[in-house]
N, C-alpha and C positions, 0 to 999 in steps of 0.2 A: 504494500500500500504506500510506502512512504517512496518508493521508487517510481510509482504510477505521481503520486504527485510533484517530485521535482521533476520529471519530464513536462507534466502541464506546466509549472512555471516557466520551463527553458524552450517549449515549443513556440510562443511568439517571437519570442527574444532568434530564435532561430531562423526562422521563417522568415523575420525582418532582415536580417544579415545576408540568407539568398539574396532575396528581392533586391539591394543592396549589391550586392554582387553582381546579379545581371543587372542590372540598372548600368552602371560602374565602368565594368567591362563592354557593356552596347555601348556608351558612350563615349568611352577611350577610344575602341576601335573605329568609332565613326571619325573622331575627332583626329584621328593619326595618320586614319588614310586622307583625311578634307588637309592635314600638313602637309602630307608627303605630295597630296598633287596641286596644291597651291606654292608651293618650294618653288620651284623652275619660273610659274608663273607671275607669280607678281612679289615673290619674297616674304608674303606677312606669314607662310606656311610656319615658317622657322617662328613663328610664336605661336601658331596653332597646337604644332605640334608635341610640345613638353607637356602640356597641358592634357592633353587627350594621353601622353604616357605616367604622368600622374596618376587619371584615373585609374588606369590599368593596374598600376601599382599600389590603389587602394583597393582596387575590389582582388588583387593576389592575396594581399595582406589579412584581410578579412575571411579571404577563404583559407588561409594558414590558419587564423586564430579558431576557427572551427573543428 
């Protein structure tokens, strides 16, 4: 019983951290491919891009701490 209810405390807390994660990761990867082909083009890529590898490296990180 007492193991059925620490799971109910930690399944939102969980659930949030996915969601989190793909969120995270969808948006780094959008954000690093819109740097990598804005780069050549008009230059402002090279700031898109940290940005969009940021995310990536929070939604790894979050998925480490799981």
């Amino acid at each position: 019983m007492k193991n059925f209810l620490i799971w109910l405390v930690k399944l939102p807390f969980v659930l949030i951290a996915i969601v989190l994660i793909v969120v995270l990761g969808v948006a780094g990867c959008v954000l690093s491919m819109l740097g990598v082909a804005l780069t050549p083009v008009f230059g402002i890529g090279l700031l898109v891009l940290p940005v969009g590898l940021i995310l990536l490296l929070a939604a790894w990180l979050i998925a480490k701490v799981l």
